[in-house]
Structure formats: C-alpha cells, structure tokens
C-alpha positions as a printed NumPy array, in Angstrom:
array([[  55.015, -110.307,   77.36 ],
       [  58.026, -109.029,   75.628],
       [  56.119, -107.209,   72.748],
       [  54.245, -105.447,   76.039],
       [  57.736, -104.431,   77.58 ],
       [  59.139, -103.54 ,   73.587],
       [  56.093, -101.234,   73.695],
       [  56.452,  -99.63 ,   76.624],
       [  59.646,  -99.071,   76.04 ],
       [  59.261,  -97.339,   72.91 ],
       [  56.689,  -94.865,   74.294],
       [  59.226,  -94.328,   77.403],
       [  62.141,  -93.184,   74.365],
       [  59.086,  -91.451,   72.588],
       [  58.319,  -89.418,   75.848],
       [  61.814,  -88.777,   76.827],
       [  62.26 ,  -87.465,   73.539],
       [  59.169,  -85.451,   73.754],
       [  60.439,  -83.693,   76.324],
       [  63.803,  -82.46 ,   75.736],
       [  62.517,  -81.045,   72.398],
       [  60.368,  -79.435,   74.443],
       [  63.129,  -78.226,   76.82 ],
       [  65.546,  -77.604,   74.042],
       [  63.507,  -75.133,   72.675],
       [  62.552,  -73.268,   76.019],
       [  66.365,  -73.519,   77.129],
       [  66.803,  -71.632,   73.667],
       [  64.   ,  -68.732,   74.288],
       [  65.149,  -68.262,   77.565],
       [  68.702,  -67.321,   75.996],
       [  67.271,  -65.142,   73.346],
       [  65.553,  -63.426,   76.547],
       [  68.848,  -63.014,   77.971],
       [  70.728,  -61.52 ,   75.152],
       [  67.979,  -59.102,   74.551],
       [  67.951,  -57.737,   78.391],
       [  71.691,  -57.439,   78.334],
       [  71.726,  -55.36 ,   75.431],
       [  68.919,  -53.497,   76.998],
       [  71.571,  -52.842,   80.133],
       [  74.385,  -52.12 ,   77.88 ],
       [  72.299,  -49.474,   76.128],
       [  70.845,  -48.39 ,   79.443],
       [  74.028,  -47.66 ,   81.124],
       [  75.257,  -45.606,   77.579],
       [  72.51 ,  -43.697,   77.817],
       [  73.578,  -42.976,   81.909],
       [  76.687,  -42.409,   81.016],
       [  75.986,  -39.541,   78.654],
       [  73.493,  -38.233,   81.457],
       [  76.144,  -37.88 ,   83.683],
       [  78.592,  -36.008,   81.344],
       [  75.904,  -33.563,   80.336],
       [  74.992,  -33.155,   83.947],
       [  78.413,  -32.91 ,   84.852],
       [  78.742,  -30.355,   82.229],
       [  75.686,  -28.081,   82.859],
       [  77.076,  -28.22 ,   86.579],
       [  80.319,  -26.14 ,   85.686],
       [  81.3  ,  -23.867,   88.151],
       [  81.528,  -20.92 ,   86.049],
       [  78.144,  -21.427,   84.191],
       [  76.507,  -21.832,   87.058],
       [  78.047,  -18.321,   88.512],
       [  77.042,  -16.986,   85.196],
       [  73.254,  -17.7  ,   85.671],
       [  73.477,  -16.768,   89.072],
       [  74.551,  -13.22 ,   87.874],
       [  71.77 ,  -13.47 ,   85.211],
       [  69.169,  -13.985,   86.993],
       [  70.437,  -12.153,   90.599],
       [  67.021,   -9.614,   89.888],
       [  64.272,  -12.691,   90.032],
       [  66.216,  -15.39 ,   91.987],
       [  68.027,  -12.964,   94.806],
       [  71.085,  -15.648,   94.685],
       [  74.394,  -14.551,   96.736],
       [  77.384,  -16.388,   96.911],
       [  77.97 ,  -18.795,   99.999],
       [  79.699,  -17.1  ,  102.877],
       [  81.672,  -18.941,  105.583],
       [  79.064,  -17.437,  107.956],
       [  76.491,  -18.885,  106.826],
       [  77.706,  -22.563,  108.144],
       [  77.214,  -23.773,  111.345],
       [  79.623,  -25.874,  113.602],
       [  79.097,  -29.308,  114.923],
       [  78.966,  -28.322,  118.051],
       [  75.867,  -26.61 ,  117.481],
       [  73.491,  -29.05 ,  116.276],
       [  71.051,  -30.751,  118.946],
       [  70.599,  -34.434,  118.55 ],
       [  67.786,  -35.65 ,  120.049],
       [  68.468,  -37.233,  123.579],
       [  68.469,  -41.161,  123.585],
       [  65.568,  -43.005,  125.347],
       [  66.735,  -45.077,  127.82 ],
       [  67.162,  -48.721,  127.373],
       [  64.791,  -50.837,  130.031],
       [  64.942,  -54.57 ,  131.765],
       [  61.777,  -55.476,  131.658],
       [  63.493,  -59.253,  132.54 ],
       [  65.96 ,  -60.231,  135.009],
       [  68.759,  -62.491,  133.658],
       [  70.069,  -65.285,  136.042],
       [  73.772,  -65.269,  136.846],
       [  73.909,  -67.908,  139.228],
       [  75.469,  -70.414,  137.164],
       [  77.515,  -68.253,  134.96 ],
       [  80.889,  -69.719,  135.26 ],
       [  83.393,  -66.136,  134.985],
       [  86.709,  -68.228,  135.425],
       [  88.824,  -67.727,  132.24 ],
       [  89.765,  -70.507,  129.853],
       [  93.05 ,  -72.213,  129.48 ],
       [  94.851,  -73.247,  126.483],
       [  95.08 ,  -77.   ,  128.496],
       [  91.404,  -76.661,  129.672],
       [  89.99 ,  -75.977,  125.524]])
C-alpha cells in the first residue's frame, strides 16, 4: 500500500513539475512579446513625433501665404476677411422635440417633509 501511495506521489511531483516548465517557458514568451510591442510603441510614437514637426513645419504661416500667392491663378485663394464669419446669433439649431409621459408616476406616498439631522 505504501509503494502505491510512494508512486503516486512521485507522478503527482513529476506532473507538478511538468507543468511549471511548461508555464515557465510560456510566462517567458509572453515577456519577449511584451518587450517587442513596447519597442514597437516607442518607435511608433518617434516616428509621430517627427510627423508632427514636419507637419507643423509645412504649416508655417508664411509658406503657406507663399503658395497661396503661387498658385492665386489655378486655386483663386483670398485671404480670410472678418466678413466672411458669421455670429452666433445667426446659426439655427434645430428645435428640440418635446419630451412625452407616456406613464403616470404615483405621488401618493411620496413623503416631501425634509430630513433632520436627529431624524438621519
């Protein structure tokens, strides 16, 4: 009987054992994983952040006023006039559907007396 619970025992430590290598080794993939998709981020958000200096960049004011003027013949671009803008005032929102009770709410035993400090 105790050779029976010596074996068992052994293939319990055998199993156990088993397994963690097992889960070692998938603990360590999943880490490589993560290291590569960081460095992924890191050189995705370089590569954003020289995006938005070269947009910033071709977005100067003065280069921009400078291709206007070179191309006023095809594109017909004029400088922005205060004019041009409209005022609040002037824009129509679209008029808000009323809300309807399509249930009646009971009152009766709504108790509207106000709470004490001694009554809490």
């Amino acid at each position: 009987m105790k050779s029976l619970l010596y074996v068992i025992t052994a293939l319990a430590v055998f199993g156990l054992a088993f397994w963690a290598y097992r889960e070692n080794y998938a603990t360590q993939q999943v880490l490589k994983d993560t290291r590569q998709l960081q460095r992924q981020i890191g050189a995705a958000q370089v590569r954003l952040s020289v995006l938005r200096a070269e947009w910033a960049y071709l977005n100067r004011p003065d280069r921009l006023i400078e291709l206007a003027e070179l191309n006023f013949e095809r594109l017909g671009l004029l400088p922005l006039r205060p004019d041009q803008f409209g005022r609040v005032d002037e824009v129509t929102y679209p008029a808000q559907p009323a809300l309807l009770i399509t249930e009646g709410v009971d009152v009766s035993g709504f108790n509207a007396r106000p709470r004490t400090e001694e009554g809490q």
